[in-house]
N, C-alpha and C positions, 0 to 999 in steps of 0.2 A: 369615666363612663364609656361603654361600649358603642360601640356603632350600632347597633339594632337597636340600644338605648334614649340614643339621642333623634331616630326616627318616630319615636312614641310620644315625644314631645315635642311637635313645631311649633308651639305656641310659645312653649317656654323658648324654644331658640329663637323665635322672633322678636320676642321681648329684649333679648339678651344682645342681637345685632342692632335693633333700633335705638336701643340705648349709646350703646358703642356706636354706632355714626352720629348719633347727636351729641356724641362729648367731644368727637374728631372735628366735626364743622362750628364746634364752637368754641376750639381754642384756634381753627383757622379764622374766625372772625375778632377774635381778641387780639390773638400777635400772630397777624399778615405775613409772616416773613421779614419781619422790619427791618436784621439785621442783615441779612443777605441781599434787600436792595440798596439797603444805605451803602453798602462794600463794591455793589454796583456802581452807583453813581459816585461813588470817588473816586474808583479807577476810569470815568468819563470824565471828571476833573482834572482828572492829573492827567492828559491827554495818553492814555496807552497806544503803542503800537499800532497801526489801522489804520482807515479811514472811516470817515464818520457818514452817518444817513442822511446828514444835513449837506456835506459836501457831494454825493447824490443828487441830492434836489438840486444843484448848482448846476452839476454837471450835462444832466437828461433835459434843462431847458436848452443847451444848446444844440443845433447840431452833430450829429454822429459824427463828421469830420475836424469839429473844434473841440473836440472834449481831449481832457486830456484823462490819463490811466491813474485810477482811485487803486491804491495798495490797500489791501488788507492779512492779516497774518496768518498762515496756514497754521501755526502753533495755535491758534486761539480758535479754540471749539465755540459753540454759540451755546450761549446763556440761555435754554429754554424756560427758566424758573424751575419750581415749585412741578416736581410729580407724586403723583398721591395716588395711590390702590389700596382698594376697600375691599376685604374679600368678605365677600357671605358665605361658608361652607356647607355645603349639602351634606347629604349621608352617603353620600354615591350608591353604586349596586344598583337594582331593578325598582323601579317604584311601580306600584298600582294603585292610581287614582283613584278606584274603587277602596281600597283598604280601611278597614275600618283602626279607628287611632283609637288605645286605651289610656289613660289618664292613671296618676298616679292611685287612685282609689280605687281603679278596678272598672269606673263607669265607662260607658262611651266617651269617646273626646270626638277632634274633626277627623273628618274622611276626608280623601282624597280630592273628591270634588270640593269641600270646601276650601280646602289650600288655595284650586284652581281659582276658582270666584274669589278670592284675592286680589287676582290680579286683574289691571286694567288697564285701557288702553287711549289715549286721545291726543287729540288735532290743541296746536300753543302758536297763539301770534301777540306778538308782542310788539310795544313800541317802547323803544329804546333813546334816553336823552343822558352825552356823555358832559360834565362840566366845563372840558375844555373847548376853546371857542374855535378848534379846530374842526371839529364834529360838526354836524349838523343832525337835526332827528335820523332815527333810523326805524325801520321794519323789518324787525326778523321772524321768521316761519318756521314752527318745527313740532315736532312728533316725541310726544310723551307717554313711556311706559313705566307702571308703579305697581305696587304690593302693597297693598292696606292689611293690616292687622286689627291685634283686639285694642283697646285701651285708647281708639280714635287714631292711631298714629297712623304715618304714612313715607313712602318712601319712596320718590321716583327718580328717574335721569331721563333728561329731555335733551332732544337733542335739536343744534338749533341753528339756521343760515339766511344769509339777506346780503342786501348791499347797506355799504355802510357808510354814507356819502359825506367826503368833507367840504367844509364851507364852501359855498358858492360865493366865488370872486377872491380866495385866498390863492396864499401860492402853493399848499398843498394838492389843490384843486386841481391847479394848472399844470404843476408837475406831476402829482402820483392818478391814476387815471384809474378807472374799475374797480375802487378799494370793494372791497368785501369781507364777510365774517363767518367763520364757522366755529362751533363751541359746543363741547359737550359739558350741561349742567347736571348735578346731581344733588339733592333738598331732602332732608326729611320734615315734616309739619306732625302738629297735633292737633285737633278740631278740640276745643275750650265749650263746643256745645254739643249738646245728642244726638245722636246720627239721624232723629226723627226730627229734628228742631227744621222747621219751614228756611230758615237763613241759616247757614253756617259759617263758623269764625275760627282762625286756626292762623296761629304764628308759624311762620318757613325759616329756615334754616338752612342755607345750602352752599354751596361754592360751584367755579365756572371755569373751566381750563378752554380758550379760546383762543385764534387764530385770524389776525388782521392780514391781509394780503392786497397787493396793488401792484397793476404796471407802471413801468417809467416811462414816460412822453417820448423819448427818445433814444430810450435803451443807456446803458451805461457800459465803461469799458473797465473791468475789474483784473487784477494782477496778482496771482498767490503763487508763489514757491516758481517765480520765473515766468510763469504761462500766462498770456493773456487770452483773455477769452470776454464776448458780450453777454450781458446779464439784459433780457425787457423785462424780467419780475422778481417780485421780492415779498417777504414776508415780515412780521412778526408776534409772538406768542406774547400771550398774557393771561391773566390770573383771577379772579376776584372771589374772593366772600364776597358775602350777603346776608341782609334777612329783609324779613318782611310781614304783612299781614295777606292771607288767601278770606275771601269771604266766597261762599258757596249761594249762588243766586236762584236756580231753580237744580229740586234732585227727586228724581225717582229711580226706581228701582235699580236700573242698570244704566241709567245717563244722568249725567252734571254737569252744567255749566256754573263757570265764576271768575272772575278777577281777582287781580293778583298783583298787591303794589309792592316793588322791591327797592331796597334802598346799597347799593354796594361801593367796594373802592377796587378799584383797576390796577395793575401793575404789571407792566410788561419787561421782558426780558432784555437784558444788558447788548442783545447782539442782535443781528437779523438773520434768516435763513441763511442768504449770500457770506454773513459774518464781516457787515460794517457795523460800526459800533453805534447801537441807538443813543443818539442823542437829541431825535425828536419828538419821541411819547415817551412821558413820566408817567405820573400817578396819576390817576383820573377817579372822580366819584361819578355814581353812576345810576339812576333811578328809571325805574321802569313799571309799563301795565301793562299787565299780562292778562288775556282771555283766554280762557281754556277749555275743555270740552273733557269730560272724561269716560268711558265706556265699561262699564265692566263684563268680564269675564261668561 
């Protein structure tokens, strides 16, 4: 098919990428990765090379002048997981919004402007409960932009940050200080009722490439290929599938409100920014409500 060809039908092309991200996030919900963190966590078994984030938290309880120097391996890159890019292909060349779209029988199809009112825009706060008793609730903030189609579907990326507080009175607490999170989600749903129905009901589908980050109480002193140098922050990435139920509460014309309960599993990366070996976040499940607001176009 030509390129002028496949501008004559973005309907059928939206059909065709909604489909294809929802067969992508559903075999990332089926098999997580399983094999590549299992290989993870054995090589933290078998004690590799490095020092660990647990010997960290030993270390940054003490004074900067009692601590002694955490080795880590300049050969060993960090483990970020799991990268995944979704491309949507345009048509490239000029577009005019105005244009009118012919359909394969010759009739009118969408214009330009309809494409546009596609798209929407809205404000997501969510409360976040992760299973491990590390965690405490969290509140995260963020801004969601999406592309509705025909056939109810939908598809957005949300992007998302907060503080992400561990137990109060653990020793996480004590040691790692400002933890916080940033994470770009991206979901497709299908609303299961008609776009005129007073309530609406729509299973999600999504995955979540995020970023845990925290100071050290006392900074740490880290050693790679000879040089020593202070480390006060550190990081590490993580992963999740998801699904879940959206129910739509109040909708007009171009505003939506609704909730959003999610249900996912966690898995973060074999290393940390710095490249000590995690060995204090495994796998976590992780359930959340989401309020959301949506705008259109």
């Amino acid at each position: 098919m030509s390129r002028h060809d496949r501008t004559r039908h973005p309907a059928r092309t939206w059909s065709v990428a909604c489909r294809a991200l929802a067969f992508g996030l559903l075999l990332l919900v089926v098999a997580p990765g399983s094999s590549r963190i299992a290989l993870a966590q054995e090589k933290v078994k078998k004690g590799d090379e490095g020092g660990k984030l647990s010997d960290a938290a030993k270390e940054t309880a003490k004074p900067p002048d009692q601590q002694r120097t955490i080795h880590v391996d300049g050969n060993k890159s960090c483990d970020c997981g799991s990268t995944i890019g979704v491309w949507i292909g345009g048509s490239g060349g000029s577009y005019d919004p105005g244009a009118p779209v012919v359909s394969d029988d010759g009739s009118p199809g969408l214009t330009g402007h309809d494409v546009v009112r596609m798209l929407h825009v809205g404000a997501v706060v969510e409360a976040m409960s992760l299973s491990s008793p590390d965690f405490a609730s969290a509140t995260l903030y963020g801004l969601r932009v999406g592309i509705s189609g025909h056939h109810r579907a939908s598809l957005d990326l949300v992007f998302l940050g907060g503080p992400t507080p561990f137990t109060a009175g653990s020793d996480l607490a004590a040691r790692f200080r400002k933890p916080g999170e940033l994470a770009l989600d991206g979901s497709v749903r299908c609303s299961i009722t008609p776009p005129d129905a007073p309530l609406g009901i729509a299973p999600v589908l999504g995955f979540r490439a995020g970023w845990l980050t925290w100071s050290y109480l006392n900074g740490i002193w880290l050693e790679r290929d000879g040089d020593v140098y202070p480390v006060s922050e550190d990081g590490v990435e993580h992963y999740s599938p998801y699904l879940g139920l959206a129910v739509t509460l109040m909708r007009t014309r171009h505003v939506e409100l609704g909730v959003t309960g999610l249900v996912g599993w966690r898995h973060y990366a074999s290393r940390t920014d710095m490249g000590l070996q995690n060995d204090l976040f495994g796998q976590d499940r992780f359930s959340e409500l989401r309020l959301e607001t949506r705008f259109g176009l």
